[in-house]
Phi, psi and omega in degrees: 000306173309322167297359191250330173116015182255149144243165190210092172257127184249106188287087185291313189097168193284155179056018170230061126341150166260116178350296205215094201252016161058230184277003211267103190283142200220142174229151201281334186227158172228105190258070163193045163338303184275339175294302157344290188278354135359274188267000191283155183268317205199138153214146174259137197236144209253060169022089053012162174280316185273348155284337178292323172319298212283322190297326198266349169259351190266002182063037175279122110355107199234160175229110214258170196187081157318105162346000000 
């Protein structure tokens, strides 16, 4: 990913990390949410109403994952 110019960042929420997190930089919290979704190229989501808000006012191209 990096020879491509990507990062791939995963917002876990607290105590749920993964063991071994690959390429993947993983936080448990962002607390600068909307700067993030900035600069984003793509996000994947598991759609809640306040991420559909944030995606949809920052314009992300998204991939949505239903509750």
């Amino acid at each position: 990913m990096k020879a491509l110019g990507l990062k791939a960042i995963l917002i876990a929420g607290p105590g749920k990390l993964p063991a071994d997190p690959g390429v993947v930089e993983i936080r448990e919290y962002e607390p600068n949410l909307p700067a993030l979704m900035a600069r984003a190229r793509l996000a994947v989501s598991r759609a809640g109403s306040g991420s559909l808000a944030d995606l949809a006012s920052h314009e992300v191209p998204s991939v949505l994952v239903p509750y």
